[in-house]
PABARO-273429 format. One record per residue (C-alpha): residue number from 1; residue in one letter; x, y, z. Coordinates in Angstrom, 2 decimals, always signed. Layout:
N
+-----+------+---------+---------+---------+
| pos | code |      xx |      yy |      zz |
+-----+------+---------+---------+---------+
| NUM |    A |       X |       Y |       Z |
...
+-----+------+---------+---------+---------+
This chain:
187
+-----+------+---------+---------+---------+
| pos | code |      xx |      yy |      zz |
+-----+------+---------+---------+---------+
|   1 |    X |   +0.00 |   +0.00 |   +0.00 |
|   2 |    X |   +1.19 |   +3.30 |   -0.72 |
|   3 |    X |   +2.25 |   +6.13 |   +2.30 |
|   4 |    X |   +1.72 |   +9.66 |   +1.92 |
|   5 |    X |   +2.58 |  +11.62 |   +4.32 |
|   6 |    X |   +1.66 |  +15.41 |   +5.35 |
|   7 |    X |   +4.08 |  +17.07 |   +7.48 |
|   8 |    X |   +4.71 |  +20.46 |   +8.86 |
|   9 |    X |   +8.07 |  +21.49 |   +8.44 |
|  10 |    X |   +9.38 |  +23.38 |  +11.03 |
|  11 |    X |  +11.31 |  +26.75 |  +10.31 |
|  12 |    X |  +15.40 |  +25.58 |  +10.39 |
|  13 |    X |  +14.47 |  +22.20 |   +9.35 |
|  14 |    X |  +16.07 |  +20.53 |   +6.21 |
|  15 |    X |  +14.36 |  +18.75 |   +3.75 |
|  16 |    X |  +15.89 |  +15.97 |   +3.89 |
|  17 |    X |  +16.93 |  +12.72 |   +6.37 |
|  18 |    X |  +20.32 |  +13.52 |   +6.51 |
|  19 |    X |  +23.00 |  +16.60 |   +6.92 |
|  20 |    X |  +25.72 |  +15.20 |   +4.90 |
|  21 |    X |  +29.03 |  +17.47 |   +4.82 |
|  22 |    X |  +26.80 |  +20.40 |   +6.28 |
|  23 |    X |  +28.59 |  +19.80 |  +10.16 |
|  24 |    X |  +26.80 |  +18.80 |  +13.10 |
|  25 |    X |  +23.46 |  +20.48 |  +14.89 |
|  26 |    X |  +21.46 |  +20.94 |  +11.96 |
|  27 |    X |  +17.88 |  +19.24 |  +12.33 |
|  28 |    X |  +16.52 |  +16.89 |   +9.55 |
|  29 |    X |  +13.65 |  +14.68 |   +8.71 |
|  30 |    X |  +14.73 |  +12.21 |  +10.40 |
|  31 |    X |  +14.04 |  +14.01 |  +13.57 |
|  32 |    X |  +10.56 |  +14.42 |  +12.64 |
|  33 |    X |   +9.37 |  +11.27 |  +11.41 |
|  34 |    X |  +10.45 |   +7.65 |  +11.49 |
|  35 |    X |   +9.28 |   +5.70 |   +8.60 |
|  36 |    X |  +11.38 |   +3.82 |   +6.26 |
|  37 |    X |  +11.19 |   +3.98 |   +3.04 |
|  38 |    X |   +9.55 |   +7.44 |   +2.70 |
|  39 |    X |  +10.97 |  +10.16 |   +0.76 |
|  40 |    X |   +9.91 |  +13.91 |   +0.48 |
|  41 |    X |   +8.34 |  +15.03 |   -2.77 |
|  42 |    X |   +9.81 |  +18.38 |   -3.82 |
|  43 |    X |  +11.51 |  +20.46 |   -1.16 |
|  44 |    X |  +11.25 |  +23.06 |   +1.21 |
|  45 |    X |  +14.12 |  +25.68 |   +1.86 |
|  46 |    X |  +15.53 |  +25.85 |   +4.91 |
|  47 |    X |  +14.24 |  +28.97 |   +5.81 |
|  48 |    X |  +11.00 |  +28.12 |   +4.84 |
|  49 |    X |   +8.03 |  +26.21 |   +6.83 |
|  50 |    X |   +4.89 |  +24.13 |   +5.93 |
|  51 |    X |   +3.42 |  +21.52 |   +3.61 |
|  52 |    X |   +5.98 |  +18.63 |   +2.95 |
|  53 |    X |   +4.69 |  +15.25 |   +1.53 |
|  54 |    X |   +6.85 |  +12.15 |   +1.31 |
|  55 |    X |   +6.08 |   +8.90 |   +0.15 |
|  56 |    X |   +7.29 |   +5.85 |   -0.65 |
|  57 |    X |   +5.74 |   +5.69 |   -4.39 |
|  58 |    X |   +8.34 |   +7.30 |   -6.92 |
|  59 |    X |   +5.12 |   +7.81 |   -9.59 |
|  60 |    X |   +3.50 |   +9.59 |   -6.42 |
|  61 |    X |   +6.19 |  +11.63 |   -5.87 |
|  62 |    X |   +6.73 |  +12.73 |   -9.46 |
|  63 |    X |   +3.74 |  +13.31 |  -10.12 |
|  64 |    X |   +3.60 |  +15.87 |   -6.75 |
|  65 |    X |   +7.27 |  +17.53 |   -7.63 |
|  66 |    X |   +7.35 |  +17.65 |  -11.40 |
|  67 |    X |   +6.65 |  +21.17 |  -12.52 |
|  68 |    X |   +5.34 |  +19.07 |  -15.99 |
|  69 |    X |   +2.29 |  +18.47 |  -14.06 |
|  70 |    X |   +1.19 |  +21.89 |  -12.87 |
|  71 |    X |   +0.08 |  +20.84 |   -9.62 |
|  72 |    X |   -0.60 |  +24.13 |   -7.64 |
|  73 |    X |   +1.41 |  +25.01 |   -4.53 |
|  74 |    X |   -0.42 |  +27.56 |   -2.14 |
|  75 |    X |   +1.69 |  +29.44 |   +0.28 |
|  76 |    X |   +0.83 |  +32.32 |   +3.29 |
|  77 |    X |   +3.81 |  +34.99 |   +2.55 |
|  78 |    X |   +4.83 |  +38.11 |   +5.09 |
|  79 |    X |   +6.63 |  +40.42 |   +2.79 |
|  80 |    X |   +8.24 |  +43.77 |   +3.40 |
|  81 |    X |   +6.07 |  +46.70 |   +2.40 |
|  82 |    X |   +2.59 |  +47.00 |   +1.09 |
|  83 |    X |   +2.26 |  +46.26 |   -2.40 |
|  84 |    X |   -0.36 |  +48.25 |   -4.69 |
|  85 |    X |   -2.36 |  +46.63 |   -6.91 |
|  86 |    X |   +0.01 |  +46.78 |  -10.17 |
|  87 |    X |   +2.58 |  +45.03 |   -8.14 |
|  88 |    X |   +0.26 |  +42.00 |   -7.53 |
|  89 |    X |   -0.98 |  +42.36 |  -11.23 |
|  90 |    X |   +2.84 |  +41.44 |  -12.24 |
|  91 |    X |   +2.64 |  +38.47 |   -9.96 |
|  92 |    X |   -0.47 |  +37.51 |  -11.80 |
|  93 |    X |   +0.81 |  +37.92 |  -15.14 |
|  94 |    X |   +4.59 |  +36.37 |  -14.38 |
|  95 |    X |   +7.81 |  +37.67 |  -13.38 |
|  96 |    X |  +11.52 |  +37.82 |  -14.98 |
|  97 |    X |  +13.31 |  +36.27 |  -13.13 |
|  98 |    X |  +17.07 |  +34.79 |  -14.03 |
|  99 |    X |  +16.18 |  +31.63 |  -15.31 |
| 100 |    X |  +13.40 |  +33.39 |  -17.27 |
| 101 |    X |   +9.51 |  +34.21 |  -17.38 |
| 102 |    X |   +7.50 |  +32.53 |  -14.24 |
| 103 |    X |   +4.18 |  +31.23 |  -15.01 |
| 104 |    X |   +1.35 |  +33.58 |  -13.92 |
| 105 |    X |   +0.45 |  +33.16 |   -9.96 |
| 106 |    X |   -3.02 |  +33.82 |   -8.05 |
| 107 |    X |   -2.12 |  +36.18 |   -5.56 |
| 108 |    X |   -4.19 |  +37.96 |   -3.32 |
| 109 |    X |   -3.41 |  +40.34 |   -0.24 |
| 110 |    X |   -5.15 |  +38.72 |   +3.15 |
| 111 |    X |   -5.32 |  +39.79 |   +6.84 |
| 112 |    X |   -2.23 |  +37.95 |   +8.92 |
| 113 |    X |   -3.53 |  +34.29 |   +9.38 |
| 114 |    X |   -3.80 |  +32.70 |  +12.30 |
| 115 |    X |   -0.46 |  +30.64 |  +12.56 |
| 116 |    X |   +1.91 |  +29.57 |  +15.03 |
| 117 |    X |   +4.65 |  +31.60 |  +16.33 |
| 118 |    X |   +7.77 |  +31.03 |  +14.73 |
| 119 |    X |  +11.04 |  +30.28 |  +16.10 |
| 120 |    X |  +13.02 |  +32.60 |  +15.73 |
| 121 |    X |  +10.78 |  +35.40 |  +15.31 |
| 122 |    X |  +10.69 |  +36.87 |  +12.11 |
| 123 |    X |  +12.05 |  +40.34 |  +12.74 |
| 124 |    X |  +10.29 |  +43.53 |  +13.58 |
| 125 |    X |  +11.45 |  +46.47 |  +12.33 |
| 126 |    X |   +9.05 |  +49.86 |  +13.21 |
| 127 |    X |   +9.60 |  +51.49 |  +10.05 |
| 128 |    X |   +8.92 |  +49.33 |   +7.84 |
| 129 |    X |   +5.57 |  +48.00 |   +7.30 |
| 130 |    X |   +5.01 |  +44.69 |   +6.16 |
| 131 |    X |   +1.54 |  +42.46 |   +5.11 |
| 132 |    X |   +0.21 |  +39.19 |   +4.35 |
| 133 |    X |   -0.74 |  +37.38 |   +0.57 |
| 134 |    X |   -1.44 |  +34.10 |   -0.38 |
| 135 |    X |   +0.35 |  +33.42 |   -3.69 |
| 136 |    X |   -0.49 |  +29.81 |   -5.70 |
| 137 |    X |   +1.86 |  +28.86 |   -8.39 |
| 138 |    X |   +2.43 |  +25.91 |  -10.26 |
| 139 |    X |   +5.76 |  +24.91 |  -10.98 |
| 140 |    X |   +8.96 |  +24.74 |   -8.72 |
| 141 |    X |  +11.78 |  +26.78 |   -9.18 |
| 142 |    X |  +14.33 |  +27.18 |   -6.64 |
| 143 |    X |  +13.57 |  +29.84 |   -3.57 |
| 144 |    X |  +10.56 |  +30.71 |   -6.91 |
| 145 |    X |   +8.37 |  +32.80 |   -4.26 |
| 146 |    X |  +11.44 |  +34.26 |   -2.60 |
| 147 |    X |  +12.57 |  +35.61 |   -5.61 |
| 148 |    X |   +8.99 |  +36.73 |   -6.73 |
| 149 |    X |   +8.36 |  +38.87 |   -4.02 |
| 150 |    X |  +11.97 |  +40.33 |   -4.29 |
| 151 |    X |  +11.37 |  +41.14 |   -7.80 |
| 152 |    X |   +8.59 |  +43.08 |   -7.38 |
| 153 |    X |  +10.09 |  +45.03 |   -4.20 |
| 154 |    X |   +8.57 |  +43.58 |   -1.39 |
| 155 |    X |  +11.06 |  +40.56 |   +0.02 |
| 156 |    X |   +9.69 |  +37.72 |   +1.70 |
| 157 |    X |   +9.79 |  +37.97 |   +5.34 |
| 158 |    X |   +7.95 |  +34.55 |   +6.13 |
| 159 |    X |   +7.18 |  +31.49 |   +3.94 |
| 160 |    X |   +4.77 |  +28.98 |   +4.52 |
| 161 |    X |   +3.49 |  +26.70 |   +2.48 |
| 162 |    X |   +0.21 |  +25.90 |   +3.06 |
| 163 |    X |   -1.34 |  +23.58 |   +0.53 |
| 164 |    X |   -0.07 |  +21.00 |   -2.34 |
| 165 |    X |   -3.20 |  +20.67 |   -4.91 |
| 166 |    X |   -6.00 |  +19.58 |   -2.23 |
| 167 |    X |   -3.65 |  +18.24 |   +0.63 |
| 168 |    X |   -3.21 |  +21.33 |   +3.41 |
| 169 |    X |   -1.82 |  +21.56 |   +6.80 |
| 170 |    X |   -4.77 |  +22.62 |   +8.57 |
| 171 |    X |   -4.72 |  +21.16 |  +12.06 |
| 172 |    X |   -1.45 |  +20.08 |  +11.67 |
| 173 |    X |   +1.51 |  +22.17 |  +14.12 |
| 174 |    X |   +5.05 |  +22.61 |  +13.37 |
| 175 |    X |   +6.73 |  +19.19 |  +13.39 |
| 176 |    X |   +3.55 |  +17.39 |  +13.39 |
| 177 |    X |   +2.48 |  +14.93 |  +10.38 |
| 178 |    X |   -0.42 |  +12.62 |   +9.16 |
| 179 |    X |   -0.69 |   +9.96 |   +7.10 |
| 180 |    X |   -3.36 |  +10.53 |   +4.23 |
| 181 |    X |   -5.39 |   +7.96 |   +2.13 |
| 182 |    X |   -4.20 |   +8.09 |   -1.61 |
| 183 |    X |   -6.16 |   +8.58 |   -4.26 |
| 184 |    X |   -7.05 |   +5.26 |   -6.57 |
| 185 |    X |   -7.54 |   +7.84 |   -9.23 |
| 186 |    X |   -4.48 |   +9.33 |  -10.95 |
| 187 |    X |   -3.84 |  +13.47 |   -9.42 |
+-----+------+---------+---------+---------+
């Protein structure tokens, strides 16, 4: 039978089961969960906190991380600043980056969410004012919303990822996972 599993990935967490080369102190998977056989599908940056499934099927986890398949990523974003609405509009229509033209995002500014206090606290700076969007895209690009935000002048403050197509992490706390039933059905 096929595992999926949801996890919330704490902030200062790597992506991964082991810290190879990195040095010592660094926390992993592996201090999260222990299942064998289970491997994440797509990442999360270190920096960065939410929605990480793993699984143990490599179709499954293809078909979750491969851009090829446009499945849409959902994430809550504190940014510097308070964009107007023809900075969203660029979000919504794509953005140069580097490596070229990102597809077009759904973006929408929203009142801070409910969410749990990070560790360490994202930091507070008087004069500058910051707010909350949730941006969806649907392909995969390394530090992608990072570098969205920057490129339209408001840099990401805070980065969670809150859903993968349907799957979310409602009800789930930092560090905490759940198995989910997977779909007979191709995604």
């Amino acid at each position: 039978m096929t595992q999926l599993i949801l996890l919330n990935k704490p902030y200062g967490v790597l992506s991964q089961f082991t810290d190879a080369g990195a040095g010592p102190g660094r926390r992993t998977l592996s201090d999260l969960i222990d299942i064998p056989h289970v491997y994440p599908a797509g990442r999360l940056d270190l920096d960065s906190e939410g929605l990480l499934l793993l699984t143990d099927a490599g179709a499954l986890q293809a078909r979750i991380a491969n851009p090829r398949f446009k499945m849409p990523k959902t994430y809550l974003v504190q940014i510097e600043g308070e964009p107007d609405e023809a900075r969203l509009t660029e979000l919504r229509s794509g953005v140069r980056l580097k490596d070229g033209l990102t597809r077009p995002a759904a973006v929408e500014r929203i009142p801070p969410p409910d969410l749990w206090p990070r560790d360490p606290p994202v930091r507070f700076r008087k004069s500058v004012s910051d707010c909350w969007i949730r941006l969806t895209i649907t392909e995969g690009r390394n530090r992608q919303v990072r570098r969205m935000t920057a490129a339209i002048g408001h840099p990401t403050l805070r980065l969670i990822r809150w859903s993968i197509g349907d799957w979310t992490i409602a009800g789930l706390q930092p560090g905490d996972w759940r198995r989910e039933a997977v779909p007979a059905a191709p995604l």
